[in-house]
C-alpha positions in Angstrom: -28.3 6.3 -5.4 -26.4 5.1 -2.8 -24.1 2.1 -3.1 -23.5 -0.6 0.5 -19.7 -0.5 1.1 -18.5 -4.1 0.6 -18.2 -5.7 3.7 -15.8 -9.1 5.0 -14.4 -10.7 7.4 -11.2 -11.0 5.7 -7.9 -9.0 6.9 -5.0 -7.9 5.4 -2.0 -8.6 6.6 1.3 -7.3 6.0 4.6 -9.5 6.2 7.3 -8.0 8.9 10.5 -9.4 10.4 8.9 -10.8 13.4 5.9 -12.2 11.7 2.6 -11.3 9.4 0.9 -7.9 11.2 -2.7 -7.4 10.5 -3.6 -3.7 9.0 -7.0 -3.5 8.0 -10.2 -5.4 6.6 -10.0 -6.0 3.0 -12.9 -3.4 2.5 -11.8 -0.5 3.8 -9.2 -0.8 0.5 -10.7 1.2 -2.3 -9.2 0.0 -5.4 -6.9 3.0 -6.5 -6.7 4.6 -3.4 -4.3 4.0 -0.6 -4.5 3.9 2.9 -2.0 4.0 6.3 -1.1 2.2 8.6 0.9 2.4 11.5 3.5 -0.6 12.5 4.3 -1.5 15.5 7.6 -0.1 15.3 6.3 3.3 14.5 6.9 3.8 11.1 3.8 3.6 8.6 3.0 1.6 5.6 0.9 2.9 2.5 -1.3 -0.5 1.1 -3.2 0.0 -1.9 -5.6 -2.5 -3.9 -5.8 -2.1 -7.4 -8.5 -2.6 -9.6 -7.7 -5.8 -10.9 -7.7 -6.9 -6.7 -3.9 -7.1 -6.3 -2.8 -5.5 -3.2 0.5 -4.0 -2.5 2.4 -2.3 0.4 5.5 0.0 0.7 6.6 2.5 3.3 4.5 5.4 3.5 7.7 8.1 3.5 8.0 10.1 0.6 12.2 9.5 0.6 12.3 12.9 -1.6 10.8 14.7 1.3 10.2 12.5 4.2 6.8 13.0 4.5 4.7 10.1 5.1 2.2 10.9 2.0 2.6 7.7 -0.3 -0.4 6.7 0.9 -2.4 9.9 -0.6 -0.3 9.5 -3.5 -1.9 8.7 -7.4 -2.1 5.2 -8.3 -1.2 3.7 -11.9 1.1 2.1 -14.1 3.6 2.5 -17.2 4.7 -0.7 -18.7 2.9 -3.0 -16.8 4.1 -1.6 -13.6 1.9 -0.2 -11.2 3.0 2.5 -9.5 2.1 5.7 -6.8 2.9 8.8 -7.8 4.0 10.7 -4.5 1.4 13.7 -4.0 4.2 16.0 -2.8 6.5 16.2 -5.9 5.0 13.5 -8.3 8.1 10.7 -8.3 6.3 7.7 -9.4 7.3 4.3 -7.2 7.0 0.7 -8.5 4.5 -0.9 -6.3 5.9 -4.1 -7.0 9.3 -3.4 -5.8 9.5 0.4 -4.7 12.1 1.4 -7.4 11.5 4.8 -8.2 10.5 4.9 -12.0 12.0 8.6 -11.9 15.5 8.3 -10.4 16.8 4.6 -10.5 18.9 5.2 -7.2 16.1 5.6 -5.0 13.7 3.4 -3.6 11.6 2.4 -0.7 10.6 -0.6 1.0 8.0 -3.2 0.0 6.2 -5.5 2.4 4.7 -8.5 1.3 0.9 -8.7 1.6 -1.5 -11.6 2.5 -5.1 -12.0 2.9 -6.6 -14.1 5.5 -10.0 -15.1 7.2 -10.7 -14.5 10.4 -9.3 -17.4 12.9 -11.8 -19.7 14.4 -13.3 -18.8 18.0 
C-alpha cells in the first residue's frame, strides 16, 4: 500500500531576535522525527512535531559533543516532558525548555514556534 504524504500550504516558522523565520512546510514534519534547519546566522535548529501535533524547536548542537545531531536524535517523554535523546551519547533534552533531563547544568536553546498560512498574493 502506499500512503499520499500530507500536503499544506502552511509554514512553520521559528521565532528569532530579528523576527519570525520560516523553516519548512508543516508536512515535511513527521511526528517523532526531527528535522534541520539552517538560520540565517549559520547555526542550525532541530524542529520536531510530535504526535499529539505540538511542535517544538532547539538548537541542533549536541553541547556534549558539538555535533549538530539533535535533529536525528530519539523523540519521547518522561513525566510529561517530551524530550530528544541526542543520537551521539543518549542525553535526553526537554523539548519544552532544553534542560538536559541528565545533567541539570546543561542546556540548549529553545525557539518559539508558530504556524502560519501562506500570505495573500
Amino acid at each position: 500500500m502506499t500512503l499520499a504524504l500530507e500536503t499544506t500550504d502552511l509554514t512553520v516558522q521559528l521565532r528569532l531576535a530579528d523576527g519570525w523565520f520560516p523553516v519548512c512546510d508543516l508536512s515535511t514534519l513527521v511526528p517523532g522525527r526531527g528535522v534541520a534547519a539552517l538560520l540565517p546566522d549559520g547555526r542550525q535548529a532541530a524542529v520536531f512535531r510530535d504526535r499529539a501535533d505540538r511542535l517544538y524547536a532547539v538548537d541542533n548542537r549536541d553541547p556534549f559533543t558539538g555535533a549538530a545531531v539533535l535533529s536525528r536524535g530519539l523523540t519521547g517523554s518522561v513525566g510529561g516532558r517530551p524530550y530528544v535523546a541526542s543520537p551521539l551519547l543518549k542525553q535526553r533534552f526537554d523539548l519544552a525548555d532544553g534542560q538536559c533531563l541528565d545533567d541539570e547544568t546543561v542546556r540548549v536553546a529553545t525557539y518559539p514556534v508558530r504556524v502560519v498560512p501562506p500570505s495573500p498574493a
